[in-house]
C-alpha positions in Angstrom: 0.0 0.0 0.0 0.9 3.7 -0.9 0.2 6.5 1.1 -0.1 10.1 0.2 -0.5 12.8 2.3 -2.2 15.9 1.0 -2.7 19.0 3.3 -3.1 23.0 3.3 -2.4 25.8 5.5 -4.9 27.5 7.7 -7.8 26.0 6.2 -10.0 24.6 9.6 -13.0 22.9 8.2 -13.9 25.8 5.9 -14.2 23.6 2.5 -17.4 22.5 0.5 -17.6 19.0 2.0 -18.3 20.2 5.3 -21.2 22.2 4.3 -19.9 25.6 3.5 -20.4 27.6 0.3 -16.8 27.2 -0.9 -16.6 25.7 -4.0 -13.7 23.1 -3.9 -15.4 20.2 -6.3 -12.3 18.0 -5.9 -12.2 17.8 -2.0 -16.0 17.3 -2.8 -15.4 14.2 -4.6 -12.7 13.2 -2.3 -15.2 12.8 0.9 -17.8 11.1 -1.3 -15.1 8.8 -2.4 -13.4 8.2 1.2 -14.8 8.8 4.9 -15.4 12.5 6.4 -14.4 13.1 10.0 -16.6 15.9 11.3 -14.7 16.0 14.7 -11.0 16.1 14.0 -8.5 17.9 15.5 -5.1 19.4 15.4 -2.8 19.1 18.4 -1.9 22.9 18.2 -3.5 25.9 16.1 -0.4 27.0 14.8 1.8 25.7 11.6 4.6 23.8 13.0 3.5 22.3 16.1 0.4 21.3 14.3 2.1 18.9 11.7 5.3 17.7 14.0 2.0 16.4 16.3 0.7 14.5 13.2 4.1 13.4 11.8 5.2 12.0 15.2 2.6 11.2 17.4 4.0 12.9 20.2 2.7 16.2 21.7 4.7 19.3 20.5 5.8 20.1 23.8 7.0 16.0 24.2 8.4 16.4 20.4 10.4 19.7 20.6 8.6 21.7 18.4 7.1 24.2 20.7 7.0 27.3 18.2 7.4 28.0 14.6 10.1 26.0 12.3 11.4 28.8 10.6 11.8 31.2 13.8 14.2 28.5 15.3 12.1 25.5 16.4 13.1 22.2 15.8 12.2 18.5 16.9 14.3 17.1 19.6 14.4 14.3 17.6 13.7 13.8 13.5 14.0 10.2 14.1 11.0 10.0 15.4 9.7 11.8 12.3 6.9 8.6 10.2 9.6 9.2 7.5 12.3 7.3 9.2 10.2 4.2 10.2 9.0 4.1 6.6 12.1 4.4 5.4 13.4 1.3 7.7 10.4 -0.1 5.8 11.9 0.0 2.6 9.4 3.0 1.2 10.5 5.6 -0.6 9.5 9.0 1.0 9.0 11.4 -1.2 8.6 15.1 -0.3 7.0 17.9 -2.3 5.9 21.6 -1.3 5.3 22.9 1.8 6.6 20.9 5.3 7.0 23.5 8.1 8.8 21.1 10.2 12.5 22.1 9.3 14.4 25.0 8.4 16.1 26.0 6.3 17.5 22.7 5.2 14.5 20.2 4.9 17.2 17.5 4.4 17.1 16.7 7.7 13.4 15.8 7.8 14.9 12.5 5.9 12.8 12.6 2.8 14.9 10.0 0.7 13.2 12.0 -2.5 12.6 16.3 -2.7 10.2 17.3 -5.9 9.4 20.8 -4.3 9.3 23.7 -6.5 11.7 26.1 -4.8 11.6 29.3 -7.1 7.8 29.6 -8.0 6.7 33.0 -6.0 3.5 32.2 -3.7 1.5 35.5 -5.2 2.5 34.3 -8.9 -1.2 33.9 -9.8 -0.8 33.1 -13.4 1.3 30.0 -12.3 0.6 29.3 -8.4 3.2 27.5 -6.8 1.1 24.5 -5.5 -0.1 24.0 -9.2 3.3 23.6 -10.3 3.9 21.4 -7.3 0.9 19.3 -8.0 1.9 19.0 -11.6 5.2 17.6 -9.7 3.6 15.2 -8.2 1.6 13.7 -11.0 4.6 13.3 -12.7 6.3 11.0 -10.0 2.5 9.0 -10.0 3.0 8.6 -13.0 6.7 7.2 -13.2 6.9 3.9 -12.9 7.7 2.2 -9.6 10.2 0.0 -7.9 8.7 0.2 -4.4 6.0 1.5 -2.2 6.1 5.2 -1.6 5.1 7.6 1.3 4.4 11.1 -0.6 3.6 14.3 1.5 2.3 16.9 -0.8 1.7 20.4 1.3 0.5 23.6 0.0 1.0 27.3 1.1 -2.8 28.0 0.1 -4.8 29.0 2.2 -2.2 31.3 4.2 -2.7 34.6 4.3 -0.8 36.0 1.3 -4.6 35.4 -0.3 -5.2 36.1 -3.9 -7.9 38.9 -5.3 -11.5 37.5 -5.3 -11.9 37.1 -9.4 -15.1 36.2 -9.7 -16.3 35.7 -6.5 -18.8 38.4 -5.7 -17.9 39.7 -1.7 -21.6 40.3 -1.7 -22.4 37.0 -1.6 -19.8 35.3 1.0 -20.5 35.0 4.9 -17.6 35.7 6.6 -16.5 32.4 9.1 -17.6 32.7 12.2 -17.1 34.5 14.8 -16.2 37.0 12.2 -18.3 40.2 12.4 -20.2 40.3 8.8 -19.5 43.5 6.9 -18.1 44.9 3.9 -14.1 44.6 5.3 -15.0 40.8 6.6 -16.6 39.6 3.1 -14.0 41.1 0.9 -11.6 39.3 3.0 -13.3 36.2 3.0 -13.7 36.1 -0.6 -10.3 36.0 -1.1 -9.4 32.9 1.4 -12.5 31.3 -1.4 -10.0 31.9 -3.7 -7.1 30.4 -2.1 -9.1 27.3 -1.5 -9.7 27.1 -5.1 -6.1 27.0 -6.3 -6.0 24.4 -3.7 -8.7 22.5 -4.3 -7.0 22.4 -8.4 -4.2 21.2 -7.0 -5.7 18.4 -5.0 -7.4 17.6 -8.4 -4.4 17.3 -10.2 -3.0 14.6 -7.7 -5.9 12.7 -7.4 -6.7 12.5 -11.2 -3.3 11.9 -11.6 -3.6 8.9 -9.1 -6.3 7.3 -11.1 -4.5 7.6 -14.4 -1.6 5.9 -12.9 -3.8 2.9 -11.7 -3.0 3.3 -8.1 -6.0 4.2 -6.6 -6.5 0.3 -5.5 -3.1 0.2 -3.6 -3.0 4.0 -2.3 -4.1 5.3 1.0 -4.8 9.1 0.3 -5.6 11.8 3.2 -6.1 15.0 3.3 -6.2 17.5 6.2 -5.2 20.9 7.2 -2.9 22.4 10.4 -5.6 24.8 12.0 -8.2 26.9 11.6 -8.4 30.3 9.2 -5.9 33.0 10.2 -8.5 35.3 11.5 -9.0 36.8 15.0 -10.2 34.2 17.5 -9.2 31.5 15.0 -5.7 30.4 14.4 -3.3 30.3 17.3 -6.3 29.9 19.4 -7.7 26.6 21.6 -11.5 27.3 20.4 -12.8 24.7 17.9 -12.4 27.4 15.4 -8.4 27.2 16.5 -8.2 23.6 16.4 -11.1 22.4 14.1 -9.3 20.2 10.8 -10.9 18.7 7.8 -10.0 15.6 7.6 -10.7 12.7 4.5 -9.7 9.3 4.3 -9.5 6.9 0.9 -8.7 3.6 1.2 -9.2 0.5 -0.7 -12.0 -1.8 1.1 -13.0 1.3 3.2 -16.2 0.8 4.7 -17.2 4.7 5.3 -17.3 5.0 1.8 -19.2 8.7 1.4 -20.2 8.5 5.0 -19.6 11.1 7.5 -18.5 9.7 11.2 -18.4 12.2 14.2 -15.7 10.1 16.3 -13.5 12.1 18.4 -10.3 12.1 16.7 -6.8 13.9 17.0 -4.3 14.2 14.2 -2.0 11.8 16.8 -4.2 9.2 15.4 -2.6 9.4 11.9 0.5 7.7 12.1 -0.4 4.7 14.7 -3.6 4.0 11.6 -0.5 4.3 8.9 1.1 1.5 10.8 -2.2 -0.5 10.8 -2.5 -0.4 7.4 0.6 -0.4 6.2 1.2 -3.6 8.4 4.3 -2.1 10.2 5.0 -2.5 13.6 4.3 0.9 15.9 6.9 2.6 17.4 6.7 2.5 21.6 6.9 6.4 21.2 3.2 7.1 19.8 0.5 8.6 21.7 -2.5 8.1 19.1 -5.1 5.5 18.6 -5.8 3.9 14.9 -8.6 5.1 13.5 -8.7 2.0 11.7 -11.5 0.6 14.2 -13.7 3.6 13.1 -13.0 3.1 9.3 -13.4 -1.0 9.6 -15.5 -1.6 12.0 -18.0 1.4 12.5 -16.8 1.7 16.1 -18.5 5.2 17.6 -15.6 6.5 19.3 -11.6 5.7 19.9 -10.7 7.8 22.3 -12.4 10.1 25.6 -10.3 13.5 25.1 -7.7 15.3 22.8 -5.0 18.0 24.2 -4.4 20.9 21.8 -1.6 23.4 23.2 0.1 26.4 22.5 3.5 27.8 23.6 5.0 30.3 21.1 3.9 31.5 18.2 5.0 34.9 16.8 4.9 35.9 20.4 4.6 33.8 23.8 1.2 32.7 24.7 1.2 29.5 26.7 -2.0 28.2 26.9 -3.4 24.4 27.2 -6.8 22.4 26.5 -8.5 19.4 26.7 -11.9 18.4 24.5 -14.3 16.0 25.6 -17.4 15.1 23.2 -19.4 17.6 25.4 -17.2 19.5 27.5 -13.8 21.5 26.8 -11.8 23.4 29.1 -8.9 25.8 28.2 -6.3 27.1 30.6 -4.0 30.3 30.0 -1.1 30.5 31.7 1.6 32.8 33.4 -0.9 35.2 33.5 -1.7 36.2 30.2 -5.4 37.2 30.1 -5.5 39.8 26.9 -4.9 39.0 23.4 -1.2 38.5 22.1 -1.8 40.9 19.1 1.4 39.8 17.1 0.2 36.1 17.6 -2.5 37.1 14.5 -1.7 38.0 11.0 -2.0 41.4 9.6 -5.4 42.2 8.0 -8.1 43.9 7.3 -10.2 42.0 9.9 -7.8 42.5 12.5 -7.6 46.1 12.0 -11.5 46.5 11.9 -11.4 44.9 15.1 -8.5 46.4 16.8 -10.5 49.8 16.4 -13.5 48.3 17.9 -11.5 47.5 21.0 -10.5 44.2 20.4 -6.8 44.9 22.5 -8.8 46.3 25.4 -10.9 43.0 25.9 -10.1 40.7 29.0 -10.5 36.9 28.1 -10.2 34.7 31.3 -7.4 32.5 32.0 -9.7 29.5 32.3 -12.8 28.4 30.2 -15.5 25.4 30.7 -18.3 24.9 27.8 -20.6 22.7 27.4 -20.8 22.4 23.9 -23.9 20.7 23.4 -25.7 23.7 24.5 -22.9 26.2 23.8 -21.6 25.2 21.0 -19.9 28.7 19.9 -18.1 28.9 23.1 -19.1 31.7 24.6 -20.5 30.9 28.0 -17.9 30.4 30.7 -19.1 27.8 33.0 -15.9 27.8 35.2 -17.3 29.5 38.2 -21.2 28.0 37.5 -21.9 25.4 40.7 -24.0 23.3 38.3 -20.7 22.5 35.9 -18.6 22.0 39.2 -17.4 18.6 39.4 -17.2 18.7 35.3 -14.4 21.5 35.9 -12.8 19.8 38.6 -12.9 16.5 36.3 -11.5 18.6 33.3 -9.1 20.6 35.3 -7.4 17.2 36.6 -7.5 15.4 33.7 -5.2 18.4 32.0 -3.3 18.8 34.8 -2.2 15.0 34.7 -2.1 14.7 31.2 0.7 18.0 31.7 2.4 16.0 34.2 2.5 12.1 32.7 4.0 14.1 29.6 6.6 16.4 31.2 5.3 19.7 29.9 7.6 22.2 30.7 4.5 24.5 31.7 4.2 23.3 35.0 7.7 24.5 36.0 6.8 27.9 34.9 7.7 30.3 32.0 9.1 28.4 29.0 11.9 29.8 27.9 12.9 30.2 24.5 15.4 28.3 23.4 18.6 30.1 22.7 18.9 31.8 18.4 14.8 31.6 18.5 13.1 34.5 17.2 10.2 35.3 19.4 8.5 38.9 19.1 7.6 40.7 22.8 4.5 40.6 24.0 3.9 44.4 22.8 4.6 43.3 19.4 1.3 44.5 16.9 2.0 42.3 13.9 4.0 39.2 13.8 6.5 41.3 11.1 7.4 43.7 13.9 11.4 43.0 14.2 10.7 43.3 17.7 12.4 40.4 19.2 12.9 39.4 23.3 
């Protein structure tokens, strides 16, 4: 079995097969093909911690990669990157576009194959950069094989660095919430529509390519994202709008076939269900449960909880969380109880709301929901007597899960490690070269 894996930046869950009016036909077709997982999630709403969770299994804060790869961050340990089992395994892992999990040199990711296309410019819209990636990668499909292959394809869309709308009429596009819905928020919003449909082409190239190289019945294809949409109260934050991820899953023989399923699942979960159906032994290192039992056997549920976390971003903002099916329960810590303004791109949104006050707002430094009834996650329930033992449940449950993992939190400040670029806290955009 072949397995590729597809994924985008800062795209949440904001694609057509989830329901929105985002026209991406080919991630359409993809879900209708495969299984759709309606309650996925990333172990941290920012880029590099996100995927070094997925890739190893491991916790960023247990993996190293407790900020942003190309600020400094790193993994303690690249060997415990899937690529190096796989490539014990005798695949050939293959590499194209967008990784976020080592810089400068990718090398020492341990790809045994680079395709990436290094020169295209990202705002080259007659030629995007993941179309000419994805035109790389239907090439190598197409080659003829001497082994199985692992193939990451990652795209910059849909960062910020969005193109202009085209033909998308702003008039027509709902902003994401909890954006504000005015002029500012659709134009804005119309663009990211844009961006998801150079990478929706791109995903079409891939898969067609795929069929025409007669490898659909021996590929396992997913595709998933690292967060939710750079906006305000989105990416770099522990809200489902932070960690909410698309997630689809095409297999030969799978049983979800154009079903949705509304498991609890992390992106952990990824590599122990490679293993499983790849037929290679799990390392002792991985934290995630196979979602192979969901996929196969229609089981409702693998798992009681998922940890998301954030330490640095552009900025310091340590923060922790644990999900429940009903219940989640955020904590900030070393007393960080405003927003981190350089922590969230610059844009048009985030200037709207800066002049509404935004900077001024308190948010507490911990947060129960109950998302069944609140499902928007607006109603603290921390300090409610009804919601008590829930808290003290939640509360201890994050606190151990801290503890059995040796999260540097509970010692107090993390410090950044030394040549790390890390903006002060009075930092306004993320480009500020305003370093601690």
């Amino acid at each position: 079995m072949n397995v590729i894996y597809i994924h985008t930046h800062d795209t949440g869950r904001y694609i057509e097969p989830y329901g929105y009016n985002i026209k991406t036909p080919n991630l359409k077709q993809l879900a209708k093909e495969g299984a759709l997982f309606r309650n996925a999630y990333s172990v941290a709403p920012t880029c590099s911690p996100s995927r070094s969770g997925l890739l190893t299994s491991l916790s960023p804060h247990e993996n190293g990669m407790l900020g942003l790869a190309h600020r400094g961050f790193s993994l303690y340990d690249y060997n415990k990157h899937i690529v190096h089992l796989l490539n014990e395994n005798n695949y050939e892992t293959v590499l194209c576009g967008e990784q976020h999990v080592a810089w400068p040199k990718e090398e020492v990711i341990g790809y045994k194959k680079i395709i990436s296309e290094r020169n295209k410019e990202r705002d080259d819209d007659s030629n995007p950069r993941d179309i000419v990636n994805a035109k790389n990668v239907a090439k190598y499909l197409k080659e003829s094989k001497g082994k199985p292959f692992f193939l990451a394809f990652g795209m910059i869309n849909t960062h910020r660095g969005w193109p202009e709308p085209g033909d998308i009429n702003p008039d027509n596009v709902m902003p994401p919430f909890p954006i504000f819905d005015n002029k500012i928020a659709r134009e804005d919003f119309a663009s990211y529509m844009a961006s998801a449909a150079i990478a929706d082409n791109a995903v079409g190239i891939v898969l067609d390519a795929l069929k025409e190289a007669n490898l659909e019945d021996e590929t396992f294809v997913f595709f998933t994202t690292d967060h939710g949409v750079c906006m305000p109260n989105m990416k770099c934050n522990l809200y489902d709008t932070g960690i909410g991820v698309s997630l689809i899953i095409k297999y030969p023989g799978n049983k979800l076939v154009g079903k949705a399923t509304d498991a609890l699942v992390s992106h952990m979960d990824i590599f122990p269900t490679i293993c499983e159906v790849l037929n290679i032994k799990k390392p002792s290192h991985i934290m995630g449960n196979s979602l192979l039992p969901i996929l196969e056997k229609n089981e409702q549920e693998i798992r009681d909880e998922i940890f998301a976390e954030v330490t640095f971003h552009a900025a310091y903002e340590p923060m922790r969380c644990i999900r429940t099916r009903r219940y989640k329960y955020i904590k900030r810590f070393d007393g960080y109880d405003h927003v981190v303004p350089s922590n969230v791109s610059n844009n048009t949104v985030k200037k709207f709301m800066k002049e509404s006050g935004w900077l001024e707002q308190e948010i507490d430094t911990e947060m129960l929901f109950d998302l069944h009834l609140d499902p928007v996650e607006r109603v603290n329930l921390v300090n409610n007597k009804v919601y008590e033992d829930v808290y003290k449940e939640l509360s201890s449950k994050l606190n151990t899960w801290m503890s059995d993992t040796n999260d540097p939190l509970l010692s107090g400040e993390v410090k950044r490690p030394k040549g790390v670029k890390v903006n002060k806290i009075t930092s306004k955009q993320p480009g500020d070269m305003d370093f601690e």
